[in-house]
N, C-alpha and C positions, 0 to 999 in steps of 0.2 A: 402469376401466382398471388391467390391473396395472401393477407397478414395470417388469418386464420390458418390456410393452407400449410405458411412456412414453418408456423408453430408447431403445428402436426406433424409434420415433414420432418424438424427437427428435435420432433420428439423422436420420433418412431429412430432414426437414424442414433440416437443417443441410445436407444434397447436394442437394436437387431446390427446393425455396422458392430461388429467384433473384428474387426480386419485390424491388423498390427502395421500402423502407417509409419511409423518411426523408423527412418534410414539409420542403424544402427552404426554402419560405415560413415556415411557421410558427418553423423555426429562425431565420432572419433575422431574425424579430418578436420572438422571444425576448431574442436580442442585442442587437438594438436598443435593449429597454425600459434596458438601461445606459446608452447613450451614446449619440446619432446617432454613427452610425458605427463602432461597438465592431464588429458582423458584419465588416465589409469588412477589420478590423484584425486580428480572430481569425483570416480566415480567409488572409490575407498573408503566405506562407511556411509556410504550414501547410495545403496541399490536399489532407494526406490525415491529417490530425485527427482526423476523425469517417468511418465508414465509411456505405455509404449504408442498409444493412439492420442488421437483429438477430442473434442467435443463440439457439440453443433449447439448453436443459437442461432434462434430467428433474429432475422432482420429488424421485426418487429422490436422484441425485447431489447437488440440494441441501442434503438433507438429509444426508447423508455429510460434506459441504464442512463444513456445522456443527457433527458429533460431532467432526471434527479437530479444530475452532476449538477446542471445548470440552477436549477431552482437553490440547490443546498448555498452555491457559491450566493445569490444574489442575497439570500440570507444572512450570509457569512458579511457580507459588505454595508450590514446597518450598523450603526454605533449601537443602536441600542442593543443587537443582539452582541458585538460585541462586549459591550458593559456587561450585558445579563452571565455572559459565562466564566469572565476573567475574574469574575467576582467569585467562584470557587478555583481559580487557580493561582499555582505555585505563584512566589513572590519574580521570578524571573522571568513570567510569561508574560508581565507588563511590559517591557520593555521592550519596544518598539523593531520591527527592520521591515525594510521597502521590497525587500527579497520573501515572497508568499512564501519560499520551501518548497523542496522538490520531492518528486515520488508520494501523491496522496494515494491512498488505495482504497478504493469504494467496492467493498465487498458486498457482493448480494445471495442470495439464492433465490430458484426461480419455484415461487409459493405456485400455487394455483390461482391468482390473480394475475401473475405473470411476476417480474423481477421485483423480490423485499430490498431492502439497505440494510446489512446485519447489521454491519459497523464502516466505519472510517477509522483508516491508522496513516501515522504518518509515518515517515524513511520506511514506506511498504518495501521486503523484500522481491529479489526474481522478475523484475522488470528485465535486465540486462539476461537471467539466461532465457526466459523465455522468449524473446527476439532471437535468439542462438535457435532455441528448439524450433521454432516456427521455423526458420531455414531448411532443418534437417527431416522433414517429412517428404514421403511418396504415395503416388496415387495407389492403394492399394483396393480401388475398386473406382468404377464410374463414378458412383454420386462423391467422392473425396476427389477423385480429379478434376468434377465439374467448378468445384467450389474452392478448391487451395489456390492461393492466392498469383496472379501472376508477378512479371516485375514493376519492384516498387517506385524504383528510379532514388529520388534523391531520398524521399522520403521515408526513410528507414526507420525502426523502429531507434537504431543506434543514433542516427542522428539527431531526430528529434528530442532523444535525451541528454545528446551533445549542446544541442540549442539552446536547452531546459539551464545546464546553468551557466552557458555564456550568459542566457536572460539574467538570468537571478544575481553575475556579475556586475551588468552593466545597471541594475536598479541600485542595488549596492553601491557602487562608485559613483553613482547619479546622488542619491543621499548621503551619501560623504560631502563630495563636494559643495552640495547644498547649503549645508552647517558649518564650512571652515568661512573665516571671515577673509574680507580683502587682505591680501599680503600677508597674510599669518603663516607660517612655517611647520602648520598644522601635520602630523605622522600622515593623514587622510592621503593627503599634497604630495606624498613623498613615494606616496604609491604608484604605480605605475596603471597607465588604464587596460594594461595587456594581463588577461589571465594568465597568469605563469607557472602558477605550483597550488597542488591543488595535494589536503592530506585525507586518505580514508580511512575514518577513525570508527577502531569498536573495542571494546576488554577485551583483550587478547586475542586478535584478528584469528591469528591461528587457528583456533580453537573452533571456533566457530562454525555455525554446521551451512552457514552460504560462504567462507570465506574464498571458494571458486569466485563467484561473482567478485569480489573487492579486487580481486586479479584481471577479470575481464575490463573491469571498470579504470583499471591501472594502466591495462594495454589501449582501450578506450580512447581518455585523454593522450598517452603520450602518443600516438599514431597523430593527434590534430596539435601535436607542438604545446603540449601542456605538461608538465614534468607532474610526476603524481609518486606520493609515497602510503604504503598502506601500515598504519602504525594504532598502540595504544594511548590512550588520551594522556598516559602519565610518560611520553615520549617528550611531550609537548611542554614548551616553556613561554615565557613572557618576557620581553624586554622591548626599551623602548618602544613602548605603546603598540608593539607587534607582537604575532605570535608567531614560534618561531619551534622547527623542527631541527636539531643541530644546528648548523651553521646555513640552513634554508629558512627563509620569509614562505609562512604562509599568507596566499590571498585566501582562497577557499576550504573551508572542512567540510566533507561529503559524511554527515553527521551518520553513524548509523548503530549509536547507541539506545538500548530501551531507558537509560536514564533519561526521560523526557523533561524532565527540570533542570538538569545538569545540578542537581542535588550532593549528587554522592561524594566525598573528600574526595577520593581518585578524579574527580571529572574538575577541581577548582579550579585549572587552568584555561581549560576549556569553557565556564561559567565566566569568568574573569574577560577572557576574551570576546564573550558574546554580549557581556553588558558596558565594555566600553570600547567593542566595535573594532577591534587589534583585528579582526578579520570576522570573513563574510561566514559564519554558524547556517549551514542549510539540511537537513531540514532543523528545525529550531523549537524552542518554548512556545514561543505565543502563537506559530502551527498548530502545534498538536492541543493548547488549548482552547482555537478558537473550534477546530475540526475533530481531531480523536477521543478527546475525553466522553466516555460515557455517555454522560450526565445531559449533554449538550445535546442526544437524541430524546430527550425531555421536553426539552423546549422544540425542538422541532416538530413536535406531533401535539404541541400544545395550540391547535387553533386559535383559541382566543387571546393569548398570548401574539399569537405571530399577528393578530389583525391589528393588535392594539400596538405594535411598531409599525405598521401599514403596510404590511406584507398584502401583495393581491390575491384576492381571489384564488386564481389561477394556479398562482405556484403556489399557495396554501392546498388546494386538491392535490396538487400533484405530490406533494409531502403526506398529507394524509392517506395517496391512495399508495404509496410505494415504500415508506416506513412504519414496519408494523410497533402498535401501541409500543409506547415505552414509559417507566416509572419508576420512581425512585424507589427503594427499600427501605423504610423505616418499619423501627420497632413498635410504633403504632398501629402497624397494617400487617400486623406477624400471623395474624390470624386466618385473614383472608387472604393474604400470598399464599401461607400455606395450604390455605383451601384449594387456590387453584394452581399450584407448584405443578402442575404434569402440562399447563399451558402456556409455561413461561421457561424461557430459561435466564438464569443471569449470570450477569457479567460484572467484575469489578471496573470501578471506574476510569480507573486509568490501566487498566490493563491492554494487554495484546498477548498477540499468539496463539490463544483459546488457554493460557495460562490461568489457571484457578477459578474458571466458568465450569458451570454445572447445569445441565440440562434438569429441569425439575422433575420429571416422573425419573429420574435417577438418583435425585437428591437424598439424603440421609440427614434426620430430624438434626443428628449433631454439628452437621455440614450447615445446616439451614440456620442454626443457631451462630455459627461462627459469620454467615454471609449477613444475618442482622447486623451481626457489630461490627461489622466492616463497612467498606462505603463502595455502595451495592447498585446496581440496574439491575430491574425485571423486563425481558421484554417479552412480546407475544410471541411464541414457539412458531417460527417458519418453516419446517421442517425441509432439507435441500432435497433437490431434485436430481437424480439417478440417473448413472452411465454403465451401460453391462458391458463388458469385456472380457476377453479370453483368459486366462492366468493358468499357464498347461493346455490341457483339454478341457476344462470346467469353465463353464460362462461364471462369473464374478458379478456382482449387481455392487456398485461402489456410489457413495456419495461425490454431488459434483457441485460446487460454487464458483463464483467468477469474482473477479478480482477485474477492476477498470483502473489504470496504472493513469491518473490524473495530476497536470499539471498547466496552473492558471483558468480553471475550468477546460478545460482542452481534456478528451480521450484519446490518449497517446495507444494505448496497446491493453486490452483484454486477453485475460488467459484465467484456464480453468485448474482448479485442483481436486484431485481426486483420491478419495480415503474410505476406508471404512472405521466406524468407532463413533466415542460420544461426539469428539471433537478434531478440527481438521488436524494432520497429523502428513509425516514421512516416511510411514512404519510399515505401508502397508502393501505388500503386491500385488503389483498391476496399477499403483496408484502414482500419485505424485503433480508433479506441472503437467501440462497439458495444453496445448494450443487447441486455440478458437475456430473455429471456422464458422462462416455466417451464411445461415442460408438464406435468401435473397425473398423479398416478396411479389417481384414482377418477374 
């Protein structure tokens, strides 16, 4: 099959495949194996979590999704672009760790050139349930039996994110030890090189509308001999040069607050320990402002900019051909944004979620006023590409983006989500996560 062919192939299958692939049994049994009663709990205020089908991408486009990963990462690894971006961030994203951060999330939608890069976020959610969903699908027609995956052997999606931050450990405790001097009685020294306890921290876990995941991710570690507690940042305390949850030593916090500076009074403890290293902060500040901020897809479509750090060629097209235009918003250019507000949407700089973004031909001159004196990205309007599905008897035409679940340049696991509305959303039925399936070009 060619590239072209699988494109089509998976288009056509993303409008006409309305078949309901989700083992709704087999997911329950899934959940269950947590808790009696985890399904019923997962699924309580959240019925539209999980969508009930897949979604198909070519081969092709896969492989696309990955020369960006890769190009972005090679970027990401000059000082100079380093320098260029820290230089609009928080005063905590200077400070250094040997541990990249885990769970980047390279979202795209697929333009009519083939895969955009909307954005980059970092502690991306629904890694962990999406590896669950992918499990719990059935062939419910030939071309979805040809293509669901068979067995993976070791290589799991769980595991691989098992590995994720053994890795991000053992860089950690590599750079500790690095900096204690001979014979010193350094706190570093005193740690042990075994992951032992690991805390998953959010405001009010509870609450939370993934906090299922923080559960799986709890049952996760402790099945590989890692003791894990799922708590709020203001559980946590400091002593002797540790961070510490009662009378438990943290090594690791499995970060998965939107406080990306660890700014806020509630997170001091957690700030404190990230800049004098009482433990391993993943994902972390100077993550998400080397990768999620904004601003940074600025400079990435800034050609001349990237040549004059000696960016190649090569991966210079490959940026320009897969991240659409991006700019700043200033009030000097209020005029001509405005002008062309219905081909842009923007997004706040440090934002996530699709939290306070506006798509421009929806915008309101008061709204557009309030994004000037904010601190703003325009980018070029991608508009996503479309999954139909059944919702009762009524075919459903839903919006669909992919989500590349990246760590250390590595494509650990893609998955789709599916909405209707301005922006991605849980609201909406027949929508939600969504597993990949890839159709092949040979």
């Amino acid at each position: 099959m060619s590239n072209q062919h699988s494109i089509e192939l998976a288009d056509r299958l993303n409008a006409g495949c309305q078949c309901v692939s989700l083992d709704h049994a087999g997911l329950e049994a899934e959940l269950e194996r947590v808790s009696p009663g985890f399904h019923a709990e997962v699924m309580a205020g959240r019925p539209h979590l999980f969508s009930d089908s897949v979604a198909f991408v070519s081969a092709e486009h896969v492989q696309r999704m990955a020369r960006l990963v890769a190009a972005v990462e090679r970027v990401v690894a000059l000082p100079a672009y380093a320098a260029h971006v820290l230089a609009w961030a928080p005063e905590s994203a200077r400070h250094r760790s040997a541990a990249p951060g885990v769970f980047l999330g390279y979202d795209f939608h697929l333009g009519n050139t083939g895969p955009q890069l909307i954005e980059i976020n970092t502690n991306a959610g629904g890694g962990l349930l999406n590896a669950l969903l992918a499990r719990a699908q059935k062939a419910c027609c030939d071309d979805v039996e040809a293509l669901l995956p068979g067995d993976l052997g070791s290589e799991t999606p769980e595991q691989l994110f098992l590995d994720m931050f053994r890795a991000e450990w053992r860089a950690f405790r590599r750079s500790e030890l690095a900096r204690d001097e001979p014979g010193s009685r350094a706190s570093s020294l005193l740690r042990g090189d075994t992951l032992a306890r690991i805390a998953i921290v959010d405001e009010a876990p509870l609450t939370q509308y993934l906090y299922p995941e923080f559960v799986l991710f709890q049952r996760l570690f402790e099945h590989a001999g890692i003791d894990a507690v799922i708590c709020d940042p203001q559980e946590l305390a400091l002593r002797d040069g540790a961070l510490w949850h009662g009378d438990s030593r943290i090594d690791l916090v499995y970060n998965r607050l939107t406080d990306f500076a660890l700014d806020a009074p509630a997170n001091a403890v957690l700030r404190e320990a990230w800049l004098t290293d009482a433990a391993l902060i993943t994902p972390h500040p100077q993550a998400h402002a080397l990768y999620a901020d904004k601003r940074n897809l600025v400079a990435l479509c800034d050609d001349a900019l990237l040549a004059g750090w000696g960016v190649d060629a090569e991966t210079r097209a490959t940026l320009a051909n897969k991240i659409p235009r991006t700019e700043l918003v200033v009030p000097e250019h209020a005029d001509d944004l405005w002008a062309r507000r219905k081909q842009l949407f923007f997004k706040p700089a440090a934002g996530y979620g699709s939290k306070a973004a506006y798509r421009g031909d929806k915008i309101t001159k008061r709204v557009f006023d309030e994004v000037l004196a904010g601190s703003y990205i325009a980018q070029a309007l991608v508009p996503p590409s479309s999954r139909t599905l059944r919702v009762g008897e009524t075919p459903v035409e839903l919006k669909l983006d992919l989500r590349n679940y990246v760590y250390a340049g590595h494509v650990q696991l893609i998955a789709a989500r599916l909405w209707q509305g301005q922006t991605t959303n849980f609201r909406t039925p027949g929508g939600g996560f969504a597993p990949v399936l890839t159709v092949p070009s040979t």
